[in-house]
C-alpha positions as CSV (number, residue, x, y, z in Angstrom):
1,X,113.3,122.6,79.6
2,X,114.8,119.2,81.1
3,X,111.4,119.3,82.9
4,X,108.9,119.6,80.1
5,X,111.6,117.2,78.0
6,X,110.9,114.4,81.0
7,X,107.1,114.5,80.9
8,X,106.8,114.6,77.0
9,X,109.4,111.1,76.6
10,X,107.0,109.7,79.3
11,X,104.3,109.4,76.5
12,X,106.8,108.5,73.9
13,X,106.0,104.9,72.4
14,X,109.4,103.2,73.1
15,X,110.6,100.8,70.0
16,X,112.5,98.0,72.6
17,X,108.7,97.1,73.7
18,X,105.8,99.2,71.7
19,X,104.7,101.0,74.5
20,X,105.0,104.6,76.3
21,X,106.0,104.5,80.1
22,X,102.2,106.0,80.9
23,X,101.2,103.1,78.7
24,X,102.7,100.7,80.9
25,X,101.9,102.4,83.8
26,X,97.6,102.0,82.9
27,X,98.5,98.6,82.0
28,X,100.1,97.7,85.4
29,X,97.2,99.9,86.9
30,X,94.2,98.0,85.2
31,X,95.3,95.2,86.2
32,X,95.5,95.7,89.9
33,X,92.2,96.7,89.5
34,X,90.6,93.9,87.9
35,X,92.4,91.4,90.6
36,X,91.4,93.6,93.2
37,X,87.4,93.1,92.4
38,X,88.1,89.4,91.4
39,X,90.1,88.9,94.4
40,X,87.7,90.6,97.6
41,X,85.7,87.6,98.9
42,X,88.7,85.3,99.3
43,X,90.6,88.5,100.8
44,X,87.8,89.4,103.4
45,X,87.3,85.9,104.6
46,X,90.9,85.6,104.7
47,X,90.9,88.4,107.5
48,X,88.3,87.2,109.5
49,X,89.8,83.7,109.7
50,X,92.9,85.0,111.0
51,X,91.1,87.8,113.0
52,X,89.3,85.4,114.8
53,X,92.1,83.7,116.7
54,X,91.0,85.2,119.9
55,X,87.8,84.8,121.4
56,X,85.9,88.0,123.2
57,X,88.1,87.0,126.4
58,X,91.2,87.5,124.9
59,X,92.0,83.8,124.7
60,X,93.4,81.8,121.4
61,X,91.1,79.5,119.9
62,X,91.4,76.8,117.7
63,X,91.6,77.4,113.9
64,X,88.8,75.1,112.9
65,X,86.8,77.3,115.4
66,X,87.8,80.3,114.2
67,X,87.2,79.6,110.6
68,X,83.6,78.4,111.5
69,X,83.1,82.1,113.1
70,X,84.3,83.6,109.7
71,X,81.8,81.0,107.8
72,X,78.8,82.2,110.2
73,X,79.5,85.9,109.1
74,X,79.8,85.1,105.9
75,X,76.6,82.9,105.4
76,X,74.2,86.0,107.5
77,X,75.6,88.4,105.4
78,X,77.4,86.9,101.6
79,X,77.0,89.8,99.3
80,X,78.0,92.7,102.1
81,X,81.0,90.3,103.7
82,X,82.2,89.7,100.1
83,X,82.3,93.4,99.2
84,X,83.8,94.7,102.6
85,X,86.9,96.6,102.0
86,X,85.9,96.8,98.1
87,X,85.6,100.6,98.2
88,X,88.8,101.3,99.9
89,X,90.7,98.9,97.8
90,X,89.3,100.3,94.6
91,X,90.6,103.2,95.6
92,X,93.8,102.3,96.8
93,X,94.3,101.5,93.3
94,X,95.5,105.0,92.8
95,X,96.8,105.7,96.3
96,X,98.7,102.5,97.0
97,X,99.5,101.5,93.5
98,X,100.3,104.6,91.4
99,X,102.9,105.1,94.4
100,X,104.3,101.5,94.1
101,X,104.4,101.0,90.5
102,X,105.1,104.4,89.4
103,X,108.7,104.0,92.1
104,X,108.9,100.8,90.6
105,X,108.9,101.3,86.8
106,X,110.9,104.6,87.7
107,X,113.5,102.5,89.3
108,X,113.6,99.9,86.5
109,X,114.1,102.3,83.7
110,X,116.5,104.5,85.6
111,X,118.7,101.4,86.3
112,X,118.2,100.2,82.9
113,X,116.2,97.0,83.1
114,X,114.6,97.3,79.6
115,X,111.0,96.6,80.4
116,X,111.5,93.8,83.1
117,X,111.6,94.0,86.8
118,X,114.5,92.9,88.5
119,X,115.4,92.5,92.5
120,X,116.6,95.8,92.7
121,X,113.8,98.1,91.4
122,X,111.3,95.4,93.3
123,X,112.9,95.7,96.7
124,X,113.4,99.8,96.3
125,X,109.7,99.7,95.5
126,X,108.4,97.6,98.7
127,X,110.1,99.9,100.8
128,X,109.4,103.4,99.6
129,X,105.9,102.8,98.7
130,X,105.2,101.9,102.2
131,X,104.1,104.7,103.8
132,X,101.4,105.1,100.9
133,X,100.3,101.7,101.5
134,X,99.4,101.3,104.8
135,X,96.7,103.2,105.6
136,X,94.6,102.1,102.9
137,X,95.1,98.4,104.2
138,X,94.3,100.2,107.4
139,X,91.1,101.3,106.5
140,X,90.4,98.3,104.3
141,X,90.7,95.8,107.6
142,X,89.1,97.9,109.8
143,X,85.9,98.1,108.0
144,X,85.4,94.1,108.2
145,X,86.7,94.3,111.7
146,X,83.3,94.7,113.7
147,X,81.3,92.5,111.0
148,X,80.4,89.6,114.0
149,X,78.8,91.9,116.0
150,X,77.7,94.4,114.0
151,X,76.8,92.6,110.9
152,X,78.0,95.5,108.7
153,X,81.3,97.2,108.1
154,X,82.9,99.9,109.3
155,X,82.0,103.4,107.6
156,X,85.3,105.2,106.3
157,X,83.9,108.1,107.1
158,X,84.2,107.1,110.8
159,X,87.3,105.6,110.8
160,X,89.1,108.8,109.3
161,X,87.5,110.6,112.2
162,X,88.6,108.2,115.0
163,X,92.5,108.7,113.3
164,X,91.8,112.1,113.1
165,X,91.8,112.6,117.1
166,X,95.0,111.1,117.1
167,X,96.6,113.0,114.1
168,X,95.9,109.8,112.1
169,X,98.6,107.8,113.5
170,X,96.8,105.4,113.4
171,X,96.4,104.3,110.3
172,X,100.1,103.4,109.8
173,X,100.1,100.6,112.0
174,X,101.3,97.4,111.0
175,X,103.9,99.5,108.3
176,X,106.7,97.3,109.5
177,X,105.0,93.9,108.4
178,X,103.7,95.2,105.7
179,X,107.3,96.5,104.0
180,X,108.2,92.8,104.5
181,X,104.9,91.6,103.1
182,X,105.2,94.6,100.1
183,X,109.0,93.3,99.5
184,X,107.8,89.4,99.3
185,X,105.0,90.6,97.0
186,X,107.2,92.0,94.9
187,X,110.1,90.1,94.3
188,X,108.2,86.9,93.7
189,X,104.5,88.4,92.2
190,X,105.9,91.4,90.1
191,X,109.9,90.5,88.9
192,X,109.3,86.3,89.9
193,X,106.3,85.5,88.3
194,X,106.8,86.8,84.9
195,X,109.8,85.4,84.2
196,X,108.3,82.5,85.1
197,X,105.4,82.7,82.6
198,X,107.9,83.4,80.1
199,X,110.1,80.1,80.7
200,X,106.8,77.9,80.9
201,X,105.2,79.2,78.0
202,X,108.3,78.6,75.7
203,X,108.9,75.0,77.5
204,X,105.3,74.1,76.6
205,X,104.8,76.2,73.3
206,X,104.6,72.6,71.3
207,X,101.2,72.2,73.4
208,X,99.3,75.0,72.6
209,X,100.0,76.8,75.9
210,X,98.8,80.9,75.6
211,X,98.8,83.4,78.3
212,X,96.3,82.4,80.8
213,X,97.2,78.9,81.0
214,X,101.0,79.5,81.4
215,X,100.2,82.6,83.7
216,X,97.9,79.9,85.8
217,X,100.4,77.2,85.7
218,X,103.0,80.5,87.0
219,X,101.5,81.5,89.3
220,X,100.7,78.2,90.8
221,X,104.2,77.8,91.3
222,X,105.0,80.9,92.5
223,X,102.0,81.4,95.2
224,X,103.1,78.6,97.7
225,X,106.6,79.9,98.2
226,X,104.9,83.6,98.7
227,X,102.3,82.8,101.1
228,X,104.7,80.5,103.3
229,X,106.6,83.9,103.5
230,X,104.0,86.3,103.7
231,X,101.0,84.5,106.0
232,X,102.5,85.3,109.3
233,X,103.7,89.0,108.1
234,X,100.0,89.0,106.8
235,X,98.8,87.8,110.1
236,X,101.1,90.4,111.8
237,X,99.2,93.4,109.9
238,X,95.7,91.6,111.1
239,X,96.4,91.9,114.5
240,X,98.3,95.4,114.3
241,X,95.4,96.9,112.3
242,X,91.8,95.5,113.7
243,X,92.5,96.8,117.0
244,X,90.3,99.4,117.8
245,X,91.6,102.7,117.0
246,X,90.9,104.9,120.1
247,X,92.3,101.9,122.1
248,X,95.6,100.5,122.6
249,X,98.0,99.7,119.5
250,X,99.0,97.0,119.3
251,X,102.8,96.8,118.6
252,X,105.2,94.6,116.8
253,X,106.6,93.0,119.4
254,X,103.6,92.4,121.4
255,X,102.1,91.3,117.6
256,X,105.0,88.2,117.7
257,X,104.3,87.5,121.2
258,X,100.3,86.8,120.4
259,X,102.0,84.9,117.4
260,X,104.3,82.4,119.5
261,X,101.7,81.8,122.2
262,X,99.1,80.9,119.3
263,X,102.1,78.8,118.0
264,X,102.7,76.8,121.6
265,X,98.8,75.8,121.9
266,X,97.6,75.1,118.5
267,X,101.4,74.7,116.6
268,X,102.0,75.3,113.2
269,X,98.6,75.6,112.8
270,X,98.3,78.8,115.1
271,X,101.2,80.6,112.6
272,X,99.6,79.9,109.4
273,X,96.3,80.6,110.2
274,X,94.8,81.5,106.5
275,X,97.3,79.5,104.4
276,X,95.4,77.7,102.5
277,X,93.2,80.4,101.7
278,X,96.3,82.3,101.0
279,X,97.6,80.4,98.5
280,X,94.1,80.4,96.6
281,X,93.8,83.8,96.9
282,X,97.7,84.3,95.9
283,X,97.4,82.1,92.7
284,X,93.4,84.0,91.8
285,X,95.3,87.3,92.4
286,X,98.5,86.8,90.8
287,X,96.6,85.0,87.7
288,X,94.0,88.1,87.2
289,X,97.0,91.1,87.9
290,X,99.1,89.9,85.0
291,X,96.8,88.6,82.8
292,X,94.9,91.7,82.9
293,X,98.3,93.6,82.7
294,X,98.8,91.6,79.6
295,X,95.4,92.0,77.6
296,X,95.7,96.0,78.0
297,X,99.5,96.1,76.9
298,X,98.4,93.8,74.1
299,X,95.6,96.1,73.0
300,X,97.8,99.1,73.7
301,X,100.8,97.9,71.6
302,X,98.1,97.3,69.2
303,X,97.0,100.7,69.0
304,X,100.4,101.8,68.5
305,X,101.3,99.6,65.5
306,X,97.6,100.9,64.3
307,X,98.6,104.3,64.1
308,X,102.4,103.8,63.1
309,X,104.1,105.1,66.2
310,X,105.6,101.2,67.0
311,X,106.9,99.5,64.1
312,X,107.9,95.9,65.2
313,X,110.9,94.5,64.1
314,X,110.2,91.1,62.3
315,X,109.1,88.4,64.1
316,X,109.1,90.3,67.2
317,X,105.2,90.8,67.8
């Protein structure tokens, strides 16, 4: 009874913000989606800047070098290098993200946070969602991993046999980064940003400012602080996770030691490999999640006034 009662209020149009939890849950999902597609080129090249720290010997190279090697790959082959990864992060949509947002919305409405995301809920997400995370980034990486010599990526297909002979272990390396990384993301993309929309677009109402723009100018703001935070746990998950898979792993440890050596030859330049391609990406992501978030809860709140099951209060829509 308690059972069928849960899953029937999960389609229940709530009257605090016109929507059902599924509702908000599609929204949240369609949105990761359309940032995901928007976002690919910039996250593949991304990779392969900071993947190409170390030459075929083993030895650190210069970033300017490196990101020439990425440039190369990406000039022989545009259309494939921008789509790399596409199919596994499409996908991931469902695997890494119902995970993620459905602990996160779950932990916001159990601790009551009426329909915004607060530290709590965010940090409890990051953590728990994890495990579900990892191997699609996994996967993702290691198909653009081979692209300079091969000229192609990785089949999945392939890789899932390779993790297979090891009982997929595999394809959790990098986990601790990326709960670090996940947490970040969180507290400053999903509970940060918002509120940060919100406070900008009711500063600068008297100018017109809608959505997008204030989402922009948010996001802008937000993105410099999380990529300062994230690029080396990002750079972390690059070297953990584009080793090859039926050779060594690499560890954590061993990860920060390739880190500080890159840091003594080349300096700060050597620990933020990728940052300013980070922050482009970070404010292009962060831009498309939530303002694709925000057209389908607009269109779905919509529908619900349409057919009478939200009535707004006055002056609330």
């Amino acid at each position: 009874m308690s059972v069928l009662q849960t899953y029937s209020d999960y389609f229940v149009v709530s009257q605090k913000n016109g929507l059902s939890q599924f509702q908000t849950m599609t929204a949240y999902l369609g949105g990761s989606a359309f940032q995901t597609v928007l976002d690919n080129p910039v996250t593949a090249y991304r990779q392969l800047v900071q993947q190409y720290a170390k030459d075929a010997a083993g030895k650190a190279v210069d970033p300017k070098i490196a990101t020439a090697e990425a440039t190369a790959v990406f000039k022989a082959n545009p259309v494939a290098a921008s789509l790399s990864g596409l199919i596994p992060r499409i996908i991931g949509v469902g695997f890494k993200r119902v995970p993620k947002f459905g602990i996160l919305l779950g932990l916001s409405f159990f601790l009551g946070e009426d329909g915004t995301i607060g530290v709590s809920s965010a940090f409890g997400a990051s953590i728990l969602s994890a495990p579900f995370i990892n191997p699609i980034r996994m996967i993702e990486k290691q198909q653009r991993a081979y692209f300079k010599t091969t000229g192609a990526e990785k089949p999945i297909m392939e890789i899932l046999r390779e993790s297979a002979k090891q009982n997929f272990v595999p394809l959790f390396r990098g986990t601790v980064p990326l709960m670090g990384h996940s947490c970040a993301s969180a507290l400053l993309g999903l509970a940060g940003q918002p509120k940060l929309q919100k406070y900008i677009k009711e500063e600068l109402s008297h100018h017109g400012v809608g959505n997008f723009t204030s989402g922009l100018l948010a996001s802008a703001a937000v993105t410099p602080i999380y990529v300062a935070v994230t690029n080396p746990l990002s750079r972390l998950e690059v070297i953990m996770q584009t080793s090859k898979i039926d050779g060594k792993a690499i560890g954590v440890i061993e990860a920060c030691k390739e880190m500080v050596n890159d840091s003594k030859e080349f300096g700060l330049r050597g620990v933020f490999r990728g940052q300013g391609l980070g922050i482009a990406k970070g404010i292009l992501s962060l831009t498309a999640f939530h303002q694709g978030r925000i057209w389908l809860t607009d269109a779905f709140r919509s529908h619900n006034i349409g057919n009478g099951s939200y009535i707004p209060k006055v002056g609330s829509a």
